[in-house]
C-alpha positions in Angstrom: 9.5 -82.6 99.3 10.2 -80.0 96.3 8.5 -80.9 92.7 10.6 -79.3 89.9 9.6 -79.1 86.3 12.0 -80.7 83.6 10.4 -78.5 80.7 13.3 -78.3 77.7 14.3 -74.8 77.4 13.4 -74.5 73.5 9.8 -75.5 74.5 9.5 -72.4 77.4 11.7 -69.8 74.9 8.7 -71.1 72.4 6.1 -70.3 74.7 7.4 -66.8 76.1 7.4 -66.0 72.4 3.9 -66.5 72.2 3.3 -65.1 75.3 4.7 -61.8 74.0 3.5 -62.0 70.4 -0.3 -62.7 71.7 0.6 -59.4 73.8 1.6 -57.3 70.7 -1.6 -58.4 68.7 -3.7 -57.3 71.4 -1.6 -53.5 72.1 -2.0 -53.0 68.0 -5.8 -54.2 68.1 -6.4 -51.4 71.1 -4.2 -48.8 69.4 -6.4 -49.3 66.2 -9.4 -49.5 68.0 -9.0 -46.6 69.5 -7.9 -44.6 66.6 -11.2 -45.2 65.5 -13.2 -44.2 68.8 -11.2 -40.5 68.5 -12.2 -40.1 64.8 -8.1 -39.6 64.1 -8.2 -41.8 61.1 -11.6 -40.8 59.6 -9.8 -37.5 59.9 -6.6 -38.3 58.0 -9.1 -39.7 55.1 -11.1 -36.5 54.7 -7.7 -34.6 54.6 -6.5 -36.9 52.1 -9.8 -36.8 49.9 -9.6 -33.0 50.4 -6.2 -32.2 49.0 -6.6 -34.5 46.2 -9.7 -32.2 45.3 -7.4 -29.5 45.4 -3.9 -30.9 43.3 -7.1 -32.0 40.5 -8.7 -28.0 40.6 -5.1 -26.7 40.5 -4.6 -29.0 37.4 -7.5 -27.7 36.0 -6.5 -24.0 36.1 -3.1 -24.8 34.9 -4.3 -26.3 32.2 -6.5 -23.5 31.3 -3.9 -21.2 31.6 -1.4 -23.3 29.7 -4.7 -22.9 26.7 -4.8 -19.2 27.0 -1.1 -18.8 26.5 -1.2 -21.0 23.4 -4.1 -19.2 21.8 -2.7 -15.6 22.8 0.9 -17.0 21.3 -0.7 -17.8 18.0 -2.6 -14.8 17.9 0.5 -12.7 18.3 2.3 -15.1 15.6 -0.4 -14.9 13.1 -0.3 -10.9 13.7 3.1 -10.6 13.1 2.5 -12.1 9.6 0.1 -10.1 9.2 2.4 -6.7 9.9 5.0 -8.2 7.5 2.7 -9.2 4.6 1.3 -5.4 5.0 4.8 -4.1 5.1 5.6 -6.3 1.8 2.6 -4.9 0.2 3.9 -1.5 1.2 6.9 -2.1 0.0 5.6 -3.3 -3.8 3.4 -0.5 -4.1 5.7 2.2 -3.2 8.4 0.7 -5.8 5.2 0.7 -8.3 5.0 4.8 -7.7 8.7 5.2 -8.7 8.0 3.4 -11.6 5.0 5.2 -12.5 6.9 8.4 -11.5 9.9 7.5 -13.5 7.3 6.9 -16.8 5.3 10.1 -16.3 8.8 11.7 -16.2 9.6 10.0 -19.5 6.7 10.9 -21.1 6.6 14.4 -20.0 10.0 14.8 -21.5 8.5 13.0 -25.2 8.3 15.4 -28.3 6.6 13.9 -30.8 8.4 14.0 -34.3 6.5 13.5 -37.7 3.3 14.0 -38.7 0.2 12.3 -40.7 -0.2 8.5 -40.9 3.9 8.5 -40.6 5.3 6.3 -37.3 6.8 8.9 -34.5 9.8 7.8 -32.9 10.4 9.8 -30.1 12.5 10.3 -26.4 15.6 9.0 -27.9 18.1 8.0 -24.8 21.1 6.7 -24.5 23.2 6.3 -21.8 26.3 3.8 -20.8 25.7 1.2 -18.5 29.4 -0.3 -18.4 32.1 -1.5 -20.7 31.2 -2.4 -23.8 26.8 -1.7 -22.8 24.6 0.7 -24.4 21.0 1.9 -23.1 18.5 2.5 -25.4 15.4 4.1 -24.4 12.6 5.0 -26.5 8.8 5.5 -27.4 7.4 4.6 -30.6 3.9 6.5 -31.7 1.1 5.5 -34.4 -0.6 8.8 -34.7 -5.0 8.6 -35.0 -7.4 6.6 -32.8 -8.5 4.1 -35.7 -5.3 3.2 -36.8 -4.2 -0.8 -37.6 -2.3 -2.6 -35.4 1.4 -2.1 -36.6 4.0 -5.3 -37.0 7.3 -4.7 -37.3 10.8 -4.1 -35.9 13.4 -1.4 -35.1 16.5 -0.9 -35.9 20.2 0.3 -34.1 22.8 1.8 -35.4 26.0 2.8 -33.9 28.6 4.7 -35.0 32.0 6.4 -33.8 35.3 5.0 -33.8 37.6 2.4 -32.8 41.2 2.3 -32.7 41.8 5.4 -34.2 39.2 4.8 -37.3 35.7 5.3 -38.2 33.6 2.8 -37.0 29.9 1.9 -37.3 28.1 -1.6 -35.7 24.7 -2.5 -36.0 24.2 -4.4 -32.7 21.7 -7.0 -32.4 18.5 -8.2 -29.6 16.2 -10.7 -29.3 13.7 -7.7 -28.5 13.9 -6.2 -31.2 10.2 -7.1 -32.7 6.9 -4.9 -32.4 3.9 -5.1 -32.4 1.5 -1.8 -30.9 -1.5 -0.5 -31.5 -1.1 3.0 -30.4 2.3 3.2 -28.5 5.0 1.2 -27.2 8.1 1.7 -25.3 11.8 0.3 -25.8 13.8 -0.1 -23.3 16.5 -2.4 -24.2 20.7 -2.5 -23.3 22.8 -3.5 -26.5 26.5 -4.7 -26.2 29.0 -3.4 -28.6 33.1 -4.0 -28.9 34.3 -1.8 -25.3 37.5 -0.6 -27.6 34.5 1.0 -29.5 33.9 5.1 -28.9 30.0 5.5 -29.5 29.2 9.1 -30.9 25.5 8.6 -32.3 22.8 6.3 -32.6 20.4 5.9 -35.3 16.8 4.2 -35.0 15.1 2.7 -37.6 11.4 1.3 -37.6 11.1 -1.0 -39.9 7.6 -2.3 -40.8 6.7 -6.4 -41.7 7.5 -5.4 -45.6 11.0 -3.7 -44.9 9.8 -0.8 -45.6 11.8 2.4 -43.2 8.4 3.8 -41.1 11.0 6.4 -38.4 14.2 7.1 -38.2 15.7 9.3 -35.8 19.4 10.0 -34.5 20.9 10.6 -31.6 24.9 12.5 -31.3 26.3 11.4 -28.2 
């Protein structure tokens, strides 16, 4: 006599499952396990722990380095202004020689005219500067060392010709005031008609009163 089992076949599928899934728990528990008894995963941690040590020191140093070549980039900046505020200064005082230069010419080339308590007018120039432009250059003197402060004004006069005829013109500036104790110097451009031909000028100081202090002329 043969006894057979009449188990469904969802209920032995069920159980072959958990058969094999009990079988699985127990090969990853053993694999863990012994992962631990051979120190491989202890291992793996240090490693771990150990190169992020290392990324953090290697930030470090970049960072440092990253803080040297921003300081050494403004130094170099705030050199370089440096150099080009010393090359402007250079610059300014070298024009300031000329001008000196071109002053000590001017009034090494002076001759004093007059004498006694009389104004000296004296360096009469006058050169064209374009069309129609007349510069003036002069130096007005107050002979002594205790001498009053002098107010007053000069003068231009122009003469020549202009289409064909005798021409004079008495051109005028709103520099034309002074006011010096010792000395001053004029050195002022005047306009005039451009048909005009300018053969002499004639200086006039005039003091506060009106009264004629120098006169000098000047044939072109």
């Amino acid at each position: 006599m043969i006894v057979r089992s009449h188990l469904p076949w969802p209920v032995r599928w069920l159980a072959i499952a958990l058969m094999f899934g009990f079988s699985a728990a127990v090969a990853l528990w053993a694999f863990e396990f012994g992962k631990v008894i051979a120190g491989v995963d202890t291992g793996l941690k240090d490693e771990v722990v150990k190169l992020r040590t290392e990324v953090e020191a290697l930030r470090v140093e970049r960072d440092k380095a990253v803080s040297v070549a921003s300081t050494a980039e403004s130094l170099m900046r705030a050199e370089s202004a440096a150099q080009q505020r010393l090359a402007q200064q250079l610059k300014q005082a070298e024009a300031e020689i000329l001008s000196l230069r071109g002053d000590l010419g001017f009034f090494e080339r002076l001759m004093p005219v007059g004498s006694g308590d009389d104004l000296a007018i004296s360096g009469l120039q006058a050169d064209a500067v374009g069309p129609g432009k007349l510069r003036l250059q002069l130096l007005v003197m107050q002979p002594g060392r205790q001498v009053p402060e002098f107010t007053g004004r000069f003068t231009v006069r122009l003469s020549g010709t202009a289409d064909g005829k005798p021409w004079t013109y008495e051109p005028v500036s709103e520099r034309q005031s002074l006011k010096m104790k010792q000395y001053v110097r004029v050195d002022e451009v005047f306009d005039f008609p451009p048909s005009a031909v300018v053969k002499s000028v004639e200086v006039r100081i005039v003091d506060a009163r009106g009264n004629v202090r120098a006169t000098q002329s000047l044939r072109l």
